[in-house]
C-alpha positions, 0 to 999 in steps of 0.5 A: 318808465315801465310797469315793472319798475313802478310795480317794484318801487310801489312794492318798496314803499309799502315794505318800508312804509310797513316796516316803520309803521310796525317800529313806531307803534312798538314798546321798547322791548320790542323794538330791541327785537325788532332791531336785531331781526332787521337782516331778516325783514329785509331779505324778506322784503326783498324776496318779496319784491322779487316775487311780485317783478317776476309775477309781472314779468 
């Protein structure tokens, strides 16, 4: 296993890990905006993932 894709599959569990921590602790208004913004968090998240590979790339 390399470096690169244990850094990549740490950096996907804290995305979700902190996507859901947010979704949990919300009211239930907000989880409606929360919900119909989930296209966005994701690429997001996936930018960031890709950021983070190609830093330790």
């Amino acid at each position: 296993m390399s470096i690169k894709a244990v850094s990549t599959g740490i950096a996907a569990s804290a995305a979700v890990g902190l996507a859901w921590y947010a979704f949990a602790t919300t009211g239930a208004r907000k989880r409606h905006s929360i919900k119909k913004n989930a296209g966005k968090t994701l690429k997001a998240a996936g930018n960031l993932i890709e950021d983070i590979t190609s830093i330790i790339g």
